[in-house]
C-alpha positions as CSV (number, residue, x, y, z in Angstrom):
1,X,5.9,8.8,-8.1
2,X,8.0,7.4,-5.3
3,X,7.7,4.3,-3.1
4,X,9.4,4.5,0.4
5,X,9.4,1.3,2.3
6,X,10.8,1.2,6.3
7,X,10.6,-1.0,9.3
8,X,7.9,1.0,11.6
9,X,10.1,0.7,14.3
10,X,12.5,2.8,13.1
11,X,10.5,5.4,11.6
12,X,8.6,5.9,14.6
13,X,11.8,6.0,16.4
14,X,12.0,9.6,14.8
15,X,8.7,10.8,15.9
16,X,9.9,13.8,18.3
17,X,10.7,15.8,14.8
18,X,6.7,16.1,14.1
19,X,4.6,18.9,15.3
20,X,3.2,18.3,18.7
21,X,-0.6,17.7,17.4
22,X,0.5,14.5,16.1
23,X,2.3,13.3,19.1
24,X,-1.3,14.0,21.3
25,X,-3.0,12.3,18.7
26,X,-0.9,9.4,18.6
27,X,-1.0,8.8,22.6
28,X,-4.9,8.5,22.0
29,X,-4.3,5.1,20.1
30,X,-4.5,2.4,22.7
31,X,-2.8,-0.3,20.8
32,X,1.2,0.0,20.7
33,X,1.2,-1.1,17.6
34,X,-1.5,1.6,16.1
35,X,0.5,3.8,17.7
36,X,3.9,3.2,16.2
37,X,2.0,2.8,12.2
38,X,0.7,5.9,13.2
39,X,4.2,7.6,13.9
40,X,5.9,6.2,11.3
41,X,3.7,6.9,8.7
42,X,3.9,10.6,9.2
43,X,7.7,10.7,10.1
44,X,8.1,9.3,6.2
45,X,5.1,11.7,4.7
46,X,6.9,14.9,6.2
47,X,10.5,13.2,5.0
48,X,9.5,12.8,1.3
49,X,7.6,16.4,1.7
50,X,11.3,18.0,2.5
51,X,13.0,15.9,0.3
52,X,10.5,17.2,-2.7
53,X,11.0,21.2,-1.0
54,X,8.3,21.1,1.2
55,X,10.4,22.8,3.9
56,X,7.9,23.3,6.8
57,X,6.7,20.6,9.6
58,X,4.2,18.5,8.7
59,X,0.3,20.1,8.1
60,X,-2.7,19.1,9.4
61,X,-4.4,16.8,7.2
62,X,-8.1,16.3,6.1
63,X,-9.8,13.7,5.8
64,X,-12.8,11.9,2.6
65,X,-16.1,11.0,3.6
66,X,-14.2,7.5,3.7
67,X,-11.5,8.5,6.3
68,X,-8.7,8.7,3.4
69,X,-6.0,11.3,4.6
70,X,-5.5,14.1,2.4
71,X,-2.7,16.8,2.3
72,X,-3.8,21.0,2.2
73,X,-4.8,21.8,-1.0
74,X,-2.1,24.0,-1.6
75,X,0.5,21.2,-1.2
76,X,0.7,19.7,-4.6
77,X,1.2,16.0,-3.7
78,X,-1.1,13.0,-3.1
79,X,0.1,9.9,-0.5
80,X,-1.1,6.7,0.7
81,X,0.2,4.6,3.5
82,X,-0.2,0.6,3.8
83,X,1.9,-1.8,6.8
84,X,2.1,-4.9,7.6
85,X,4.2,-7.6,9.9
86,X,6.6,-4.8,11.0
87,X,7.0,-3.0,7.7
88,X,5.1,0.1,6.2
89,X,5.5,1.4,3.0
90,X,4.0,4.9,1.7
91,X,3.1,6.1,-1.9
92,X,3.7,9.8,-2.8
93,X,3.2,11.6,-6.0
94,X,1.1,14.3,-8.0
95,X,-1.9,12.4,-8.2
96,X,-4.6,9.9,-6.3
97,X,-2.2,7.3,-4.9
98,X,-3.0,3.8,-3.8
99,X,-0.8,0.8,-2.2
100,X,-1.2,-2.1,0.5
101,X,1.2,-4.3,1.9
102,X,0.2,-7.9,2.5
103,X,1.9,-11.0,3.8
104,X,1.1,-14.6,2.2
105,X,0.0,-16.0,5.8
106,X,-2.0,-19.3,6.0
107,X,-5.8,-18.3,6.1
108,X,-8.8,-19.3,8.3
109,X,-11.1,-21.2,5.8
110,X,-9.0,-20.8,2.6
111,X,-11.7,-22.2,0.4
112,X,-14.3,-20.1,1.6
113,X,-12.4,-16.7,1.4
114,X,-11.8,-17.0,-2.1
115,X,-15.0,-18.2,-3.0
116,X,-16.3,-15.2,-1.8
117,X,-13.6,-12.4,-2.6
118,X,-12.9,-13.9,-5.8
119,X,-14.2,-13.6,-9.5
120,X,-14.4,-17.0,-11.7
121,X,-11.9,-16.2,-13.9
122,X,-9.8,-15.5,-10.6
123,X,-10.8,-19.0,-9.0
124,X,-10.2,-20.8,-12.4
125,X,-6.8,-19.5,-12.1
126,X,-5.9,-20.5,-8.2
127,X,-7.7,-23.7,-8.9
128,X,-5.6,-25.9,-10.4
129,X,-2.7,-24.6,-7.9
130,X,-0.3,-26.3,-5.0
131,X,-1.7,-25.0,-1.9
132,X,1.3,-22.8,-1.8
133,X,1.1,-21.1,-5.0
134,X,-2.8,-20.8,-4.5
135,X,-1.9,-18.8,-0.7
136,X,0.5,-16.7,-2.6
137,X,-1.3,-16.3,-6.0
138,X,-4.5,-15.0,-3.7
139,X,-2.4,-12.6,-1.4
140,X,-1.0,-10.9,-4.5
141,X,-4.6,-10.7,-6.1
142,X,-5.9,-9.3,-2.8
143,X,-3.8,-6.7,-2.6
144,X,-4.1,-5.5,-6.0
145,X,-8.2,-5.2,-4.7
146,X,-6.9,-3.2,-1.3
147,X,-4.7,-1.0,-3.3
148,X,-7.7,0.2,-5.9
149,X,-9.8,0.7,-3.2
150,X,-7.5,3.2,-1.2
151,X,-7.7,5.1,-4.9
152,X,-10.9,5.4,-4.4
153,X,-10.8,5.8,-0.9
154,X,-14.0,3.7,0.1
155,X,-11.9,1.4,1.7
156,X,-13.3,-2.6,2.3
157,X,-17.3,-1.4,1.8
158,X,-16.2,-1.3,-1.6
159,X,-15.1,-4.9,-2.0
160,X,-17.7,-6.0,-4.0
161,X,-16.9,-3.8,-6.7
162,X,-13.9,-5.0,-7.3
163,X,-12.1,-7.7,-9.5
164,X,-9.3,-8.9,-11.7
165,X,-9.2,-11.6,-15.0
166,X,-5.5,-13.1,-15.0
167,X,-6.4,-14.0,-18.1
168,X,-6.3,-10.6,-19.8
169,X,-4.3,-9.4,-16.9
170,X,-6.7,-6.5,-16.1
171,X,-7.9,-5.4,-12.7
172,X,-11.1,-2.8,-11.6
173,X,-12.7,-1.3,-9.2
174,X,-15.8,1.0,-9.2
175,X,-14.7,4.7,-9.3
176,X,-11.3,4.4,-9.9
177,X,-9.6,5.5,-12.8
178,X,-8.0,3.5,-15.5
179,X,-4.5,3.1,-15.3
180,X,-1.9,0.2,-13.8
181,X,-1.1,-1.6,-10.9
182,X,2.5,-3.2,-10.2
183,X,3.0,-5.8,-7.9
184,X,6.6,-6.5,-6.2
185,X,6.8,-9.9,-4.2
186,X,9.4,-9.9,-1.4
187,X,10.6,-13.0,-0.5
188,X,12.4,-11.6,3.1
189,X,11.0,-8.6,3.6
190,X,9.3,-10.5,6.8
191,X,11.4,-13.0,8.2
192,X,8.3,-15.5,8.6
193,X,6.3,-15.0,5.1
194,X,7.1,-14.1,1.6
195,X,5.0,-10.9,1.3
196,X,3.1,-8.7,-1.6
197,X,3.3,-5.0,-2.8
198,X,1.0,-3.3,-5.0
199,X,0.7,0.5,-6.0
200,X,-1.5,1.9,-8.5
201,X,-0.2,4.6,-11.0
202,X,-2.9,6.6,-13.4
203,X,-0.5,6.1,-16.5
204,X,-0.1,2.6,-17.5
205,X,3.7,3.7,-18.9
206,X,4.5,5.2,-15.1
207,X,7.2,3.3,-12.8
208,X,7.5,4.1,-9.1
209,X,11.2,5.0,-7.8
210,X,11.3,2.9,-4.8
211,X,13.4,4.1,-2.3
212,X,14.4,2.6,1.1
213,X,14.6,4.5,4.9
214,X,17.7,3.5,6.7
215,X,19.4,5.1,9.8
216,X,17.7,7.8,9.3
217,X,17.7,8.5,5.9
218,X,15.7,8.4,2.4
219,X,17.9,5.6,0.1
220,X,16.9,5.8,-3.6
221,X,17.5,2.0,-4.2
222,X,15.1,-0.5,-4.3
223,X,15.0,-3.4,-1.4
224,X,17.8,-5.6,-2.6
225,X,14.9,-8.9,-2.0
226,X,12.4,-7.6,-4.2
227,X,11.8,-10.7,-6.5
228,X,8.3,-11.2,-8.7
229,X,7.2,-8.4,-10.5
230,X,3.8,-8.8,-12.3
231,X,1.5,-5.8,-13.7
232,X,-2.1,-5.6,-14.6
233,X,-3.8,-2.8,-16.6
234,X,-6.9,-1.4,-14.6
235,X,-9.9,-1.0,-16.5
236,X,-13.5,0.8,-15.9
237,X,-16.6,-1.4,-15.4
């Protein structure tokens, strides 16, 4: 599996090279900034697509009773797409793909987020914590909940189904499959806040190739500020 990460501004930049229904679809999106995700997200999907022999424009893609995006049937590759303050990063391989992108920004009512998103072994853990370390420890568990959930593809109705024990270092959510989750913290991706990446792989021995876009082009090298690296095994409930 591969993991491409790119500032949205400069994928979207490339966005006459898709077929014209995704250009009319994209001028529906009020928001700018929907708009350019929306761009760049497909500008990287159809990138990896040719870099993997995909040789034809972009298809048309379906979409889960969720709103998860699919690829045709009879293209042989699974993807999911997460941004976040000016970045966006997109998971491609051969099977259900999962990934989000969060930055550790101060929160409106800390307490009470957590006490409601988190499990007790969760809050145990965060609770004994510098307010720092609990804002960063929390982003990096929350994203490991929003990536599982794109697996499944149910999204945030799915919340409370979820959950992770740091102290067995194991993660679920209801209907996805067992496997892994790897979390990469950048500490200046964003120039304001360190931030979080999680992706999900079905085999707990699989590694994603990450891979960078710059001027243009797909680099197969990691972000050189990728720092913390921490994995959790996900497990069926």
């Amino acid at each position: 599996m591969q993991i491409l990460i790119s500032r949205i501004d400069e994928a979207a930049a490339l966005a006459d090279e898709l077929p014209e229904p995704y250009l009319k679809k994209a001028r529906e999106f009020s928001s700018p900034k929907r708009r350019s995700s929306f761009l760049a997200g497909r500008v990287l999907l159809q990138r990896l697509l040719k870099a993997h022999g995909f040789l034809s424009p972009l298809p048309a893609l379906s979409l889960s009773e969720h709103g998860k995006p699919y690829l045709p049937k009879d293209v042989p590759w699974f993807f999911n797409i997460t941004h976040s303050q000016g970045f966006i990063a997109l998971a491609f391989g051969k099977c259900e793909q999962g990934i989000d992108l969060e930055a550790a920004k101060p929160r409106h009512d800390f307490t009470g987020v957590t006490q409601r998103v988190l499990t007790k072994a969760e809050l145990a853990y965060i609770g004994s914590m510098k307010p720092d370390t609990a804002l960063d420890e929390f982003t990096r568990l929350w994203t490991v909940r929003e990536c599982l959930l794109k697996v499944t593809g149910r999204g945030l109705g799915g919340l409370s189904g979820t959950g992770c024990d740091p102290n067995t270092q194991s993660a679920w959510a209801a209907g996805c499959p067992e496997g892994s989750v790897t979390s990469l913290r950048f500490d200046a991706l964003s120039e304001r806040f360190p931030m979080w990446l999680t992706y999900f792989a079905q085999s707990k021995e699989e590694h994603a190739e990450l891979s960078c876009f710059e001027e243009g082009k797909i680099v197969r090298a990691a972000p050189k500020n990728a720092a913390t690296k921490q994995r959790m095994s996900v497990i069926s409930k």
